[in-house]
C-alpha positions as CSV (number, residue, x, y, z in Angstrom):
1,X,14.3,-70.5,-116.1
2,X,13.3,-72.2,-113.3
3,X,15.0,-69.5,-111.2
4,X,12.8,-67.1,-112.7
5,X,9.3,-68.9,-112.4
6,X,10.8,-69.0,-108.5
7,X,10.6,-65.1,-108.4
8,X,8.1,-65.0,-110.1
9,X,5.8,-67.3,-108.0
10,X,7.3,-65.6,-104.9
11,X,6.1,-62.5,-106.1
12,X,2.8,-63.5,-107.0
13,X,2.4,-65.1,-103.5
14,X,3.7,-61.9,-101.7
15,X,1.1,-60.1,-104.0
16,X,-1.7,-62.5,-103.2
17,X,-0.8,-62.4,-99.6
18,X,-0.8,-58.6,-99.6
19,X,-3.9,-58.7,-101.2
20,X,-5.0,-61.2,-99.1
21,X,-3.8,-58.7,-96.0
22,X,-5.6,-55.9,-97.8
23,X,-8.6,-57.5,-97.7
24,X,-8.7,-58.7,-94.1
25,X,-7.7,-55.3,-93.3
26,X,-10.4,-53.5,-95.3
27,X,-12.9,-55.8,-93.9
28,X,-12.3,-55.5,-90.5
29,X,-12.1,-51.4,-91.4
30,X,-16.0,-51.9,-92.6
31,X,-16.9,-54.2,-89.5
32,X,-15.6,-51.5,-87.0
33,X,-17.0,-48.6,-89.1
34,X,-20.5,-50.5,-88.9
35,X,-19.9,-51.5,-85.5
36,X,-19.5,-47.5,-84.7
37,X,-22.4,-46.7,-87.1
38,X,-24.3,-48.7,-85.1
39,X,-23.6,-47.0,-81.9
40,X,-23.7,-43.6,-83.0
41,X,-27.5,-44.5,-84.3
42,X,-28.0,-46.5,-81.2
43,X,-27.0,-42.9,-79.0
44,X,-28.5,-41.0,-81.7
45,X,-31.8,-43.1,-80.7
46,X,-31.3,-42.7,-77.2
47,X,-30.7,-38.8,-77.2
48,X,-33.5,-38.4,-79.5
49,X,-35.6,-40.1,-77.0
50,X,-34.5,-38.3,-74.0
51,X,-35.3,-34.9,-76.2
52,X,-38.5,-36.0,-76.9
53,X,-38.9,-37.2,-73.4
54,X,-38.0,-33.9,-72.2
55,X,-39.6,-31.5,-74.8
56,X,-42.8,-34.0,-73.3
57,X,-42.1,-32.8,-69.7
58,X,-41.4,-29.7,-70.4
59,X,-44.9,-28.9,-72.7
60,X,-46.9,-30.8,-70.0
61,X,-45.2,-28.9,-67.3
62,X,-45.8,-25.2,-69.6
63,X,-49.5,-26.5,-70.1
64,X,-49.9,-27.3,-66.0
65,X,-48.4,-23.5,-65.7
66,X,-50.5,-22.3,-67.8
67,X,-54.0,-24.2,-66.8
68,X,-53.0,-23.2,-62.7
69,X,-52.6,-19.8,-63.7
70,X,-56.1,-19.7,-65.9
71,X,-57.2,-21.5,-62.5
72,X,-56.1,-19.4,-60.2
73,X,-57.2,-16.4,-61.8
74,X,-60.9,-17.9,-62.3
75,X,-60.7,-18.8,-58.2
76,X,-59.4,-15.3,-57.7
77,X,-62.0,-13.6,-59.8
78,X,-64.7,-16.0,-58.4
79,X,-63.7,-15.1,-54.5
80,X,-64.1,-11.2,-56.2
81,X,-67.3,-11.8,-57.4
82,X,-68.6,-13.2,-54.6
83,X,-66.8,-10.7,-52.4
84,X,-68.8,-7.7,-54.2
85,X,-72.0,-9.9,-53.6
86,X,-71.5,-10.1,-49.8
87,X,-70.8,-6.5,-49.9
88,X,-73.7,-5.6,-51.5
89,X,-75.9,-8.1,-49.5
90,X,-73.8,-6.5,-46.5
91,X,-74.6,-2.7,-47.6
92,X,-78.4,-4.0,-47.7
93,X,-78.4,-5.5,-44.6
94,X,-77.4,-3.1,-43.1
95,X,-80.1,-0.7,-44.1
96,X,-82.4,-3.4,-43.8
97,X,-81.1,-3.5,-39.9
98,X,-81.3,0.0,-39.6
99,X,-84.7,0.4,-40.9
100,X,-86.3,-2.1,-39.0
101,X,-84.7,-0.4,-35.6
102,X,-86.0,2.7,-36.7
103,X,-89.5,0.5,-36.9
104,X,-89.4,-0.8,-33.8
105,X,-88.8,2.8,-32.5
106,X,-91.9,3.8,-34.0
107,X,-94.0,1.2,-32.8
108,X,-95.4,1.8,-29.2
109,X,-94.8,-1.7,-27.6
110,X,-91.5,-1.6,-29.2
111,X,-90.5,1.6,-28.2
112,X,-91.5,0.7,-24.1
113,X,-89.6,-2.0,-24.5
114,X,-86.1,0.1,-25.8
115,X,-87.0,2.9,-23.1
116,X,-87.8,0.4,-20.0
117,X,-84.5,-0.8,-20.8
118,X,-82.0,2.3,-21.0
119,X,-83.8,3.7,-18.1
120,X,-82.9,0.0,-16.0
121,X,-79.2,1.1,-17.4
122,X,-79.1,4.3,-16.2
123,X,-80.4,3.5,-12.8
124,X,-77.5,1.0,-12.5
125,X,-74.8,3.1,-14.2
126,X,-76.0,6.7,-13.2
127,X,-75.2,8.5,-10.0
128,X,-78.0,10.7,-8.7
129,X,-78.7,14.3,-9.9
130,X,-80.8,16.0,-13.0
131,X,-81.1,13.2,-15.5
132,X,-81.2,14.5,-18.8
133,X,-83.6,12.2,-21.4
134,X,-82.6,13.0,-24.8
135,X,-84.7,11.5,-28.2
136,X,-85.2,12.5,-31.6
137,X,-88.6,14.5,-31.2
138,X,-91.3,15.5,-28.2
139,X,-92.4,12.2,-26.1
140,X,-95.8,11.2,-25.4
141,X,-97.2,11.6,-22.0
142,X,-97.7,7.7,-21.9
143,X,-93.9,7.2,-23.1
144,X,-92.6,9.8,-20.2
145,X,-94.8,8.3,-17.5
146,X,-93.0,5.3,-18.7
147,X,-89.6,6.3,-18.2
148,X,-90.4,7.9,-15.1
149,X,-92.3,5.0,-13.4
150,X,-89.0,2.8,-14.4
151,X,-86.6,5.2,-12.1
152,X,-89.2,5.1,-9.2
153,X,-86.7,4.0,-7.3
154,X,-84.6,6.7,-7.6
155,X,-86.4,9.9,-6.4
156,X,-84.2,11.8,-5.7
157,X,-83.1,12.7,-9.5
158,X,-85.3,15.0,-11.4
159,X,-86.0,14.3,-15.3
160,X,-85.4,16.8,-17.8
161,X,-86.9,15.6,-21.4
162,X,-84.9,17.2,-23.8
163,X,-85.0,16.6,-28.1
164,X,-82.0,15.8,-30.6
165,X,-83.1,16.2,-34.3
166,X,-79.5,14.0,-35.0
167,X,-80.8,11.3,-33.0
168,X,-82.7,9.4,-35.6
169,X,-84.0,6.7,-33.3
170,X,-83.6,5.5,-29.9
171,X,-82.6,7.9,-26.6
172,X,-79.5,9.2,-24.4
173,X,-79.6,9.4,-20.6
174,X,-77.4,11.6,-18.9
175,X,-76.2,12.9,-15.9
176,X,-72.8,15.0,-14.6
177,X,-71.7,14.5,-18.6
178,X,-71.7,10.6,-17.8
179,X,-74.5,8.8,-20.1
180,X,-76.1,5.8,-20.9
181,X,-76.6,6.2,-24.9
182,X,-79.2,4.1,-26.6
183,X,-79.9,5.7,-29.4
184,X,-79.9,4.1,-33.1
185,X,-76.5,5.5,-34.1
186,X,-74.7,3.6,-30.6
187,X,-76.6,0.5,-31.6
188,X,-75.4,0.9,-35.1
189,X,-71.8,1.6,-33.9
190,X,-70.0,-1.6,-33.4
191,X,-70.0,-1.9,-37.7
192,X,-67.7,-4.7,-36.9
193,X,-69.3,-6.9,-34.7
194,X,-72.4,-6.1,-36.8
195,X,-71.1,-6.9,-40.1
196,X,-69.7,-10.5,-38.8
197,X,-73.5,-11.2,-37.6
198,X,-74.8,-10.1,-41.1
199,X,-71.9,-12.0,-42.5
200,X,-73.0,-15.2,-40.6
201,X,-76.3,-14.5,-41.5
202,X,-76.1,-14.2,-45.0
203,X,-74.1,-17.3,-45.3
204,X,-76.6,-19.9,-43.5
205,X,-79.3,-18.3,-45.8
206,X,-76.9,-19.3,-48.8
207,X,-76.5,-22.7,-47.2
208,X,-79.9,-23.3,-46.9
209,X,-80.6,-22.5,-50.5
């Protein structure tokens, strides 16, 4: 009997001690699978912020794209605008400049002025021989007296007054095909040079607005 209570609390010790084992082994199962739960939430956490961070950087980075863009295109239709208004202002200066030259041709003191001073070209650039005067219609017995008295010094070359219906302002001297042109057209000619003065013009008048 006392054989059998033997094996039988030898059993019931290797039982408890394999429950015993179980349990030990189970908990340490459930600490490690926490222990792992917790660092697969803990990366979970730390990818989600680094999505979040970049789906952040990359909206703000779309929106700056998208707000340079609307910029640039505002800037670029601005500098149009304003383009087509200094053109305009330019096409209407340059009438303006025309018609006030075409003013000053009609107006006697004016007009002695522009023909004392092609003639004083002519006597420097010219050589000697018929001088041709060319202007858009007939000129007055004062204005050719004018002329004439300016090339005193240079008797020896006879004047021939001659008209150019195309010259719309202004005069030509000319001699052996060589000529000293004054006319509104040669004024008018350098549209460059003109344009940047117009251009310079137009901009201090905006300034001082």
């Amino acid at each position: 009997m006392s054989d059998n209570r033997s094996v039988t609390t030898r059993r019931n010790e290797l039982i408890a001690l394999v429950e015993q084992n179980r349990d030990a082994k189970r908990e340490e199962i459930l600490q490690t699978a926490r222990q792992e739960a917790q660092r697969i939430i803990k990366t979970g956490f730390a990818e989600a912020r680094t999505r979040v961070t970049e789906a952040i950087y990359n909206e703000r980075r779309r929106q700056a794209v998208v707000e340079n863009t609307a910029l640039a295109r505002k800037k670029t239709e601005e500098r149009q605008r304003k383009l087509q208004e200094s053109q305009a202002l330019l096409n209407e200066s340059r009438e303006l400049l025309k018609n006030v030259l075409k003013q000053r041709w009609e107006d006697a003191t004016a007009r002695e002025a522009w023909l004392g001073y092609i003639a004083e070209q002519a006597l420097r650039f010219l050589p000697q021989g018929e001088w041709q005067v060319v202007t858009p219609q007939e000129l007055s017995g004062e204005d050719m007296a004018h002329i004439k008295g300016r090339i005193k010094q240079n008797p020896t070359s006879p004047i021939v007054f001659t008209q150019d219906a195309t010259i719309e302002a202004g005069l030509k001297i000319g001699c052996n095909n060589a000529w000293v042109d004054g006319s509104l057209a040669m004024l008018l000619a350098d549209s460059n040079s003109i344009d940047a003065q117009l251009l310079g013009l137009i901009d201090a008048s905006e300034n001082e607005s």
